[in-house]
C-alpha positions as CSV (number, residue, x, y, z in Angstrom):
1,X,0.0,0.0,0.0
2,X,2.8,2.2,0.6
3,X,4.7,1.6,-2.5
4,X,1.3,3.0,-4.2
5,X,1.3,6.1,-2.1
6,X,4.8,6.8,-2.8
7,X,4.6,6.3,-6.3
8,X,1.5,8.7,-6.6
9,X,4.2,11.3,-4.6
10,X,6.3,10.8,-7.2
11,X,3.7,11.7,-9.8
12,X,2.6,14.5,-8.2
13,X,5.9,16.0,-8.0
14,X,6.5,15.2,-11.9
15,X,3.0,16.5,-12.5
16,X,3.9,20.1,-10.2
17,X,7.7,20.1,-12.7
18,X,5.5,19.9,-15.4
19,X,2.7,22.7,-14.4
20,X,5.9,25.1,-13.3
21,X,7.5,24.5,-17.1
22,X,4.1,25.9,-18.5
23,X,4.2,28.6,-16.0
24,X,7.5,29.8,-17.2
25,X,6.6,29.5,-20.7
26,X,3.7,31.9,-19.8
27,X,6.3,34.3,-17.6
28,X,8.0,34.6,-21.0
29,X,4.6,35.2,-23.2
30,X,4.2,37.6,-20.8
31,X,7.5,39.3,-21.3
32,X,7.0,39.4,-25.0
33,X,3.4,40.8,-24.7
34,X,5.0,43.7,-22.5
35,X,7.8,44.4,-24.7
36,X,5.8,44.9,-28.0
37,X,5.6,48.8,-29.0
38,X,1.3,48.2,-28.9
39,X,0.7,46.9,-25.7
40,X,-2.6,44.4,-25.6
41,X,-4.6,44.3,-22.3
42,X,-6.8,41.7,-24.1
43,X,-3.8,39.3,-24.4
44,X,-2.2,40.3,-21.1
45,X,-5.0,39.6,-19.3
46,X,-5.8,36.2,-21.2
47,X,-2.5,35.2,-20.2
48,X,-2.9,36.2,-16.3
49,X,-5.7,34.1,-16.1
50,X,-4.0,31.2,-17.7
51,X,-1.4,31.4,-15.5
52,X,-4.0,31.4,-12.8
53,X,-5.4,28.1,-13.9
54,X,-2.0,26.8,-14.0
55,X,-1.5,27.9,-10.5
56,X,-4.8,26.5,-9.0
57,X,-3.6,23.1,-10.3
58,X,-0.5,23.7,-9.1
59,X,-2.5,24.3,-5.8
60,X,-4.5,20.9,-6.0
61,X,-1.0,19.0,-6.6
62,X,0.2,20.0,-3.5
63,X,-2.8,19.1,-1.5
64,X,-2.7,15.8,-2.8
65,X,1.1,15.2,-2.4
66,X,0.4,16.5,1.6
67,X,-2.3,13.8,1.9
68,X,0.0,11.2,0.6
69,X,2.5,12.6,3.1
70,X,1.2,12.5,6.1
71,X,-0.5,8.7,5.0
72,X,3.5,7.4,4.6
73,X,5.3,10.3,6.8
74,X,5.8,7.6,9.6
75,X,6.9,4.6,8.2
76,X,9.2,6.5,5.6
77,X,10.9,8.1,8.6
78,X,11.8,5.0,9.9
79,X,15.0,2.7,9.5
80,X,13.2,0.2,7.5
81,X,11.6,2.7,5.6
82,X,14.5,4.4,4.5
83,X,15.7,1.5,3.2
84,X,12.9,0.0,1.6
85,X,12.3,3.1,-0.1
86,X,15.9,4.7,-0.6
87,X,15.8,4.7,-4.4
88,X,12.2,6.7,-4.2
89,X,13.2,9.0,-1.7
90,X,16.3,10.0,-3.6
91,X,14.2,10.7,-6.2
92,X,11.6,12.7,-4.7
93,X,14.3,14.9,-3.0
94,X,15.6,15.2,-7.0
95,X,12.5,16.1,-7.9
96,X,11.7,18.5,-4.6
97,X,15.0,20.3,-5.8
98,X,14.1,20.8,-9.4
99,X,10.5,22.4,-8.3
100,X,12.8,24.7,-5.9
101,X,14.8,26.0,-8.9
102,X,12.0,26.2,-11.3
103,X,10.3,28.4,-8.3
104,X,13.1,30.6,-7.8
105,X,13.2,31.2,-11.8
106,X,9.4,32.1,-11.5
107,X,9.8,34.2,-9.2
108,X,12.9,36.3,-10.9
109,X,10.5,36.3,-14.3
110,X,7.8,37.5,-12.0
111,X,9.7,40.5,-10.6
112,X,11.4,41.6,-14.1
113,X,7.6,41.5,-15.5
114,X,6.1,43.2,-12.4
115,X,8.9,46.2,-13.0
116,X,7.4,46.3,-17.2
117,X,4.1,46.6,-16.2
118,X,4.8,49.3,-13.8
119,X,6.6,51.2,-16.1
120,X,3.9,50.7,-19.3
121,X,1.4,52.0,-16.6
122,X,3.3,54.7,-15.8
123,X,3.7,56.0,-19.1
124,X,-0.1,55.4,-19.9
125,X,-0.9,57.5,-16.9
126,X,1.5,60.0,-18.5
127,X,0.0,60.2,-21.5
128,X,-3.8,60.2,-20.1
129,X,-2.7,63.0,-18.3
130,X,-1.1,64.4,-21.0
131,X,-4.5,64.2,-23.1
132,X,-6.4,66.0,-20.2
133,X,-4.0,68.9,-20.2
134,X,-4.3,69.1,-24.1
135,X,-8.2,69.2,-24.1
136,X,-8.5,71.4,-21.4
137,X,-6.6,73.4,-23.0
138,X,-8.3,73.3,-26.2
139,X,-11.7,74.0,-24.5
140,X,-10.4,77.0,-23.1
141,X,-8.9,78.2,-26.3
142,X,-12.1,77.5,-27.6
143,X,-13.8,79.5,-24.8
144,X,-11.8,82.8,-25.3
145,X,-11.9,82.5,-28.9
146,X,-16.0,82.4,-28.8
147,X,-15.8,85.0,-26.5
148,X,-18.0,82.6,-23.9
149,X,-16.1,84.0,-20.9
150,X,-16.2,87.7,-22.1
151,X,-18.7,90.3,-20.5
152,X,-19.1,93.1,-22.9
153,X,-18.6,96.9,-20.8
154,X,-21.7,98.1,-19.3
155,X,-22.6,101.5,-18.5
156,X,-25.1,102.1,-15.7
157,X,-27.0,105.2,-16.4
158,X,-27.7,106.3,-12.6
159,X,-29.4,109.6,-13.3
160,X,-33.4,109.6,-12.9
């Protein structure tokens, strides 16, 4: 029974490598989405929320390989366990050191995305802004020119 559970630790951890390599290759979509000169929210966004699936089953993976755990936790702790089980241990500390790389190259991707899409926002901001000052300033050319702000002289004739 515990050779089963084991193996399925095994898969899960093969299934979690797998889910991070799609994860990456959607860190680097992402990067090429935020370098092109016309910047699409439409395929940003699609991505995000691809990546989010990816991440959910990323989630489920781990609860499963936790259940499995705790199921084996005891008897692969002990002496006969480590021997019984030494070539499917070494693996799953492999395999546990592989996901620890691919997370620490997500991460980086994440923070060298995060840093793009702060600074496309930024300059979107800027030139939103830069559109407000424009028309403003066009309606109030518009105003003086139209005279819509002009009060003609007045003479009050105060003799009765």
């Amino acid at each position: 029974m515990t050779d089963n559970y084991i193996q399925i630790m095994i898969e899960s951890l093969e299934k979690k490598a797998a889910k991070l390599d799609e994860i990456i290759e959607k860190n680097k979509e992402q990067a090429e989405l935020l370098k092109e000169e016309e910047f699409s929210v439409d395929l940003f966004d699609r991505n995000v929320e691809e990546k989010a699936v990816l991440i959910q089953q990323l989630e489920m993976l781990d609860i499963g390989f936790d259940r499995m755990y705790e199921r084996v936790k005891e008897e692969l702790a002990s002496e006969t366990g480590k021997v019984t089980f030494k070539n499917e241990i070494k693996k799953m500390q492999a395999l546990i050191s592989q996901l620890t790389e691919k997370s620490v190259s997500i991460q980086a991707q994440e923070s060298r995305n995060k840093q793009m899409v702060e600074t496309i926002f930024k300059s979107e901001r800027e030139k939103i802004r830069a559109v407000k000052l424009g028309s403003k300033a066009a309606i109030d050319y518009y105003k003086n020119m139209n005279h819509t702000n002009f009060i003609s002289p007045q003479f009050v004739d105060k003799k009765n």
